[in-house]
C-alpha positions in Angstrom: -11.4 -10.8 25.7 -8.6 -14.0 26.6 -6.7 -12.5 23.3 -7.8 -8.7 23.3 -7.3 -6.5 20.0 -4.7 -4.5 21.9 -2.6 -4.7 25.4 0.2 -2.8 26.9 3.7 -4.2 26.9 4.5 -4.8 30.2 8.3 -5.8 29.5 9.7 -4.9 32.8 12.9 -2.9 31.3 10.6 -1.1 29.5 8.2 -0.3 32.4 11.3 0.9 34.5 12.5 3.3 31.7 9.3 4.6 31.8 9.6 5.1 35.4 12.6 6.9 35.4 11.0 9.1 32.4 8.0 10.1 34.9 10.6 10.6 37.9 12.5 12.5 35.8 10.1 15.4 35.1 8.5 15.3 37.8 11.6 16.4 39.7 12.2 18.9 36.7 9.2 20.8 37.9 8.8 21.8 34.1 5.8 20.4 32.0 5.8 22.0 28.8 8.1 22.7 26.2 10.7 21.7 28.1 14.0 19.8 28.2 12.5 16.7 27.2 10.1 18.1 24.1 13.7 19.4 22.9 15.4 16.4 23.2 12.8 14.2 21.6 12.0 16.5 19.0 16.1 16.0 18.1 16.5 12.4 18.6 13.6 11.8 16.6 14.5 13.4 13.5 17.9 12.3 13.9 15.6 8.6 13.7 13.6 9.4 11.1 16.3 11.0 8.7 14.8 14.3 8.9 16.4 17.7 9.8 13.5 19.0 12.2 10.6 17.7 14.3 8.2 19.2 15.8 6.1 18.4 18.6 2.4 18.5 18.7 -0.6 17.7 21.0 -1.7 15.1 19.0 -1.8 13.5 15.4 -4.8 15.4 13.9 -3.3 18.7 15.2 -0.2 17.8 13.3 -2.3 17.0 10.2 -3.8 20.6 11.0 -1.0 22.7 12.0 1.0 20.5 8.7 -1.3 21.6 6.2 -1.5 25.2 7.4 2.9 25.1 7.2 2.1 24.7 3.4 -0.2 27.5 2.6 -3.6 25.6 2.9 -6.3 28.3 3.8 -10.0 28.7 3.5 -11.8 27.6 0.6 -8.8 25.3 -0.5 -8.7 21.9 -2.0 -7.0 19.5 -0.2 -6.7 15.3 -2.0 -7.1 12.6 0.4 -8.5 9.1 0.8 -11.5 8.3 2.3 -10.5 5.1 4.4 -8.6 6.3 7.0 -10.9 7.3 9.8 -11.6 11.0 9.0 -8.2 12.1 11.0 -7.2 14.2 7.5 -10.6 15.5 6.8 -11.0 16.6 10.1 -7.7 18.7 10.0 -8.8 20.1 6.5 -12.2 21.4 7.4 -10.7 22.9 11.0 -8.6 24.8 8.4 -12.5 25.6 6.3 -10.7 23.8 3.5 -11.9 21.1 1.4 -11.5 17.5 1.0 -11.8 16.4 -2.4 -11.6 12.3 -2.0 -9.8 10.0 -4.5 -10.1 6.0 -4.8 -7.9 3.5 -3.2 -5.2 1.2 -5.4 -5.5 -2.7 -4.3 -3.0 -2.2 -1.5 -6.1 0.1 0.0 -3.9 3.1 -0.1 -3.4 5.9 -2.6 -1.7 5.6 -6.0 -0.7 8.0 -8.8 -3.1 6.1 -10.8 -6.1 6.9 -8.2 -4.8 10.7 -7.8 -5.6 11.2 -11.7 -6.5 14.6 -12.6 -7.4 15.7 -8.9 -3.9 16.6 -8.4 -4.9 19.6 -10.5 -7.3 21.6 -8.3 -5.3 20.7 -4.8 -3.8 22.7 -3.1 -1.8 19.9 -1.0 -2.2 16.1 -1.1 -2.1 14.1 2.3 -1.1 10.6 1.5 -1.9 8.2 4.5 0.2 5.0 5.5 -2.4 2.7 6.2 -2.3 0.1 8.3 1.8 0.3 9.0 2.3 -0.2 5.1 3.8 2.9 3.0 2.0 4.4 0.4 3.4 4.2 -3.6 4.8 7.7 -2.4 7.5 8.5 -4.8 5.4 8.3 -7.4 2.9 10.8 -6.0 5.6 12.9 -4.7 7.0 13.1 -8.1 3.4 14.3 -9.6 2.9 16.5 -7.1 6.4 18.3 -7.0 5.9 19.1 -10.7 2.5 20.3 -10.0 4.3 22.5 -7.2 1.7 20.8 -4.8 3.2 20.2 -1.4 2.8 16.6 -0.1 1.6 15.9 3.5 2.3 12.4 4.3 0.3 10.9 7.0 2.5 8.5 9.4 0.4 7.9 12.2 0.5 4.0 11.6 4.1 3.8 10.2 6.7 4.6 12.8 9.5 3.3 11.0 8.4 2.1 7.6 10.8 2.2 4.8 10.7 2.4 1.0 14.1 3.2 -0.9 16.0 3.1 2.4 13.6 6.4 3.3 11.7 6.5 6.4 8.0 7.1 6.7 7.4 11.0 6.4 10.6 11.9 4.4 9.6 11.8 1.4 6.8 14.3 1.0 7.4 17.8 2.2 6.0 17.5 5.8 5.1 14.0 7.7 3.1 13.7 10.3 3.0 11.3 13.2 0.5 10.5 16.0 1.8 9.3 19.4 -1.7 7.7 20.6 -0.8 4.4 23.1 -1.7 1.8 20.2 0.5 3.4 17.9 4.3 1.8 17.1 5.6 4.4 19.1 2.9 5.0 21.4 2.5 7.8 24.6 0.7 7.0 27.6 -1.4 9.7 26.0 -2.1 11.5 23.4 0.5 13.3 21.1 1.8 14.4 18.1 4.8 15.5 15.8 5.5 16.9 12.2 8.6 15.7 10.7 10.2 18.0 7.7 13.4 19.2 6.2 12.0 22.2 5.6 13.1 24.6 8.6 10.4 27.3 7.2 8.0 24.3 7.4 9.5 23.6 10.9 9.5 27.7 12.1 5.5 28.1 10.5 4.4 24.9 13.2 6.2 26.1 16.0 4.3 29.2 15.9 1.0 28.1 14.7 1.6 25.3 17.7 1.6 28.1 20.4 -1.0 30.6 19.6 0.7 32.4 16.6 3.5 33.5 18.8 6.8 34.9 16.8 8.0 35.6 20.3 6.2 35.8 24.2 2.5 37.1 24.1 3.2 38.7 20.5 0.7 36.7 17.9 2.2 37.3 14.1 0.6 34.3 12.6 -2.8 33.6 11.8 -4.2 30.0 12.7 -2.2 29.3 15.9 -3.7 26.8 18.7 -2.4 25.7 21.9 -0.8 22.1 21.1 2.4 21.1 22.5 4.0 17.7 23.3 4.3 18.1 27.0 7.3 17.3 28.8 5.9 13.8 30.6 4.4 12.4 27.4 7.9 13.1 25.6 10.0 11.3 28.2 8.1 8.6 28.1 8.7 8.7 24.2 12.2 8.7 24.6 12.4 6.0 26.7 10.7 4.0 24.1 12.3 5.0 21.3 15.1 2.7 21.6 13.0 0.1 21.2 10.9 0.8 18.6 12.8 -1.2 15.7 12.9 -3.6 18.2 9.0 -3.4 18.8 8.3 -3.3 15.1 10.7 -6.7 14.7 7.8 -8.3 17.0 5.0 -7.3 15.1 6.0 -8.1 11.6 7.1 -11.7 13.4 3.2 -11.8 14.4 2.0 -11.1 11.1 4.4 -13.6 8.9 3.2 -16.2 11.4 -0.3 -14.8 10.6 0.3 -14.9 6.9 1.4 -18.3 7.3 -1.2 -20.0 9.2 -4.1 -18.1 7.2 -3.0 -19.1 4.0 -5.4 -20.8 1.4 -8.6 -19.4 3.3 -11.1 -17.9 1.3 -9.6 -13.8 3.0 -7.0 -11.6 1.2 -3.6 -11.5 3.4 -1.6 -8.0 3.6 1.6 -8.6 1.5 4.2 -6.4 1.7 8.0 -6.0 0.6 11.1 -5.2 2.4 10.7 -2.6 5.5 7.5 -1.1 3.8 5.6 -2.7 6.7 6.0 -2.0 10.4 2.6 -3.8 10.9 0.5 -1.4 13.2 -2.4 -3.8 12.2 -2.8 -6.8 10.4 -5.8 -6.3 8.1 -7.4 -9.0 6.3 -10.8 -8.7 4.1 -12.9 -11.3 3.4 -17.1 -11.4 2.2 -18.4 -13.0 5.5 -16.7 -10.1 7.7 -19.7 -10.0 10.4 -20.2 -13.6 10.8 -16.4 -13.8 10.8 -16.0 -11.5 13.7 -19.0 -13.0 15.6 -17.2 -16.3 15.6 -14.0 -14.4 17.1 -15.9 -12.9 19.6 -17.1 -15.9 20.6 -13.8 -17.5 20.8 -12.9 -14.5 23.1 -10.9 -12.6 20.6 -11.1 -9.2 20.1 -11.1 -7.4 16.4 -12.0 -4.3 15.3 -13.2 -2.5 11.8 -10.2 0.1 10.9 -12.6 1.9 9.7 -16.3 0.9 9.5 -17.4 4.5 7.8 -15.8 6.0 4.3 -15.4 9.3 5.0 -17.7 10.5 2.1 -20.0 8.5 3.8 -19.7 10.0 7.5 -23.3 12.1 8.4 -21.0 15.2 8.6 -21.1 15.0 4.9 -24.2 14.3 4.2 -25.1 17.5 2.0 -21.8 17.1 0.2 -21.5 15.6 -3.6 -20.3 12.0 -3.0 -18.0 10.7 -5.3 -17.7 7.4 -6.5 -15.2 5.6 -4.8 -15.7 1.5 -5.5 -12.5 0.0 -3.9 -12.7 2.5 -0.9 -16.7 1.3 -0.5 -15.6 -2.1 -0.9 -12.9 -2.4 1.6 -15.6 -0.7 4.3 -17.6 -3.9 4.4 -14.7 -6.3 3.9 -11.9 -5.2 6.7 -11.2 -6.5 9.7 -8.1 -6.5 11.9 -6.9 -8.8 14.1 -4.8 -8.9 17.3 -1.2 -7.5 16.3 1.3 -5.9 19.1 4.4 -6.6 21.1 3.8 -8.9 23.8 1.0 -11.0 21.7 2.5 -14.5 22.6 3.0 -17.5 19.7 0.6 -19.4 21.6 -1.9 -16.4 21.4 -1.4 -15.9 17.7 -1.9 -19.8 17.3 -5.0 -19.3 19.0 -6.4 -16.7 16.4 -5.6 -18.4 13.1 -6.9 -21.4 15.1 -10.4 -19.7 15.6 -9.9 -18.3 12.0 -9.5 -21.7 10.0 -12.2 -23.2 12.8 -14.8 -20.3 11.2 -14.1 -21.5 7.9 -14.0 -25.2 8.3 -10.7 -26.4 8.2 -7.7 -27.0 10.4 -3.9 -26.7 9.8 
């Protein structure tokens, strides 16, 4: 594709940092759980506003090994979405807990309003900010606290989003964060972390993250795995870090200019408030999505469905009572995303709401 959905940054300071990162541990001659896991798991709490982190092989894991921290077992009932790729309901049923699915608000994420009464039978709620836009969270975390329901937050698309002054995974009792490339704050790999101020929280994932250990070789704690950050992926973390506020500046630049040139077409625009958005993607719907996308693709732009498939809908679930979930449906056949990342050039965006307004018959 001449504008592809996603491409590396290749800022040279930033691809000397990382560099340095590799060089770094590679004279260290330590690779896991080292130096470097240590010193990113401090710096970024100290970022987020959180007391621990804790690093993980990759975002589902942290999902997993979050929900475990919080007393979710076997036959448990765990309140989700069903629009965000599966990522939860993957970690719930490696647990052989539950999903129970609730409806999406108009923002496409969840609301009090769209938890209802399901907050009753869960035993945690994982709230998931889509898209680089946070979740109504206080609300829910307000329901759920007086339910005594821990909250699992979901922060794989919001590095860095605020509401309140409050980072992204803050507010519930555990956030999770996945470190895939694409992500705001992105590996060359895959990775993970759990974000808490809740050291029991923090104590129970270190364990479960290395086999169950409470100390070398001796396994106390049911559930454990082998997933740990390792030590090249989390220097090459830190080295970004510095510029992720930075990185997220660029990408809410691209989607203003977005929401600009797009305006009075016949697709729905993300809005957004404040520092709620770090805009991972930029996500617009519209009833022509297909034919939408073909004429991209012929322009030699690249888009992509996030995501294509409810999870209620998924094959895996298939002999599984389907709720009814309108909005959630809805938004399935009427998503797209277009290109969004540091480095996208003005001229590049241009080019997109170009093709865009083009599909649609009009010009600026």
């Amino acid at each position: 594709m001449d504008v592809p959905l996603f491409r590396f940054d290749d800022d040279a300071a930033q691809a000397e940092a990382l560099r340095s990162a590799a060089l770094r541990v590679l004279g260290s001659s330590r690779f896991v759980l080292g130096n470097e896991v240590a010193a990113f798991e401090r710096e970024f709490a100290q970022w987020c506003g959180a007391r621990e982190c804790v690093g993980v092989a990759n975002g589902t894991d942290a999902l997993e090994l979050a929900l475990r921290s919080v007393g979710v077992q076997r036959g448990d009932r765990v309140a989700m979405t069903a629009n965000a790729g599966y990522y939860a309901a993957t970690a719930t049923h490696a647990i052989g807990a539950l999903p129970v699915y609730v409806d999406v608000g108009d923002d496409l994420v969840m609301t009090r309003a769209t938890l209802g009464d399901t907050l009753a039978q869960a035993r945690a709620v994982v709230v998931t900010h889509l898209y680089g836009r946070m979740a109504p969270v206080e609300d829910i975390a307000e329901a759920a606290n007086a339910a005594g329901v821990p909250l699992v937050e979901d922060c794989a698309q919001a590095h860095g989003a605020r509401r309140g002054g409050r980072f992204a995974g803050t507010l519930g009792a555990v956030g999770c964060f996945s470190f895939y490339p694409t992500k705001n704050l992105g590996a060359l790999g895959d990775g993970g972390a759990i974000v808490t101020s809740d050291e029991g929280v923090a104590q129970r994932v270190r364990s479960l993250r290395q086999y169950g250990w409470d100390q070398k070789y001796r396994v106390a704690r049911e559930g454990g795995r082998n997933s740990r950050l390792d030590e090249l992926q989390a220097a090459l973390l830190r080295a970004k870090l510095p510029r992720l506020a930075q990185a997220n500046d660029a990408r809410v630049a691209i989607a203003l200019r977005y929401r600009e040139g797009l305006a009075g077409l016949p697709v729905e625009l993300p809005w957004w408030q404040d520092d709620e958005y770090v805009a991972h993607l930029f996500v617009i719907r519209c009833r022509d999505r297909d034919a939408l996308r073909a004429s991209l693709t012929g322009a030699g732009i690249g888009t992509d469905i996030h995501y294509p498939i409810a999870d209620h809908e998924q094959p895996v679930e298939a002999t599984a009572v389907r709720p009814s979930l309108p909005a959630t449906e809805a938004a399935c056949r009427e998503i797209v995303s277009l290109p969004c990342f540091p480095g996208l050039r003005a001229d590049e965006v241009d080019r997109v709401i170009a093709a865009v307004r083009a599909h649609y018959g009009t010009s600026r």
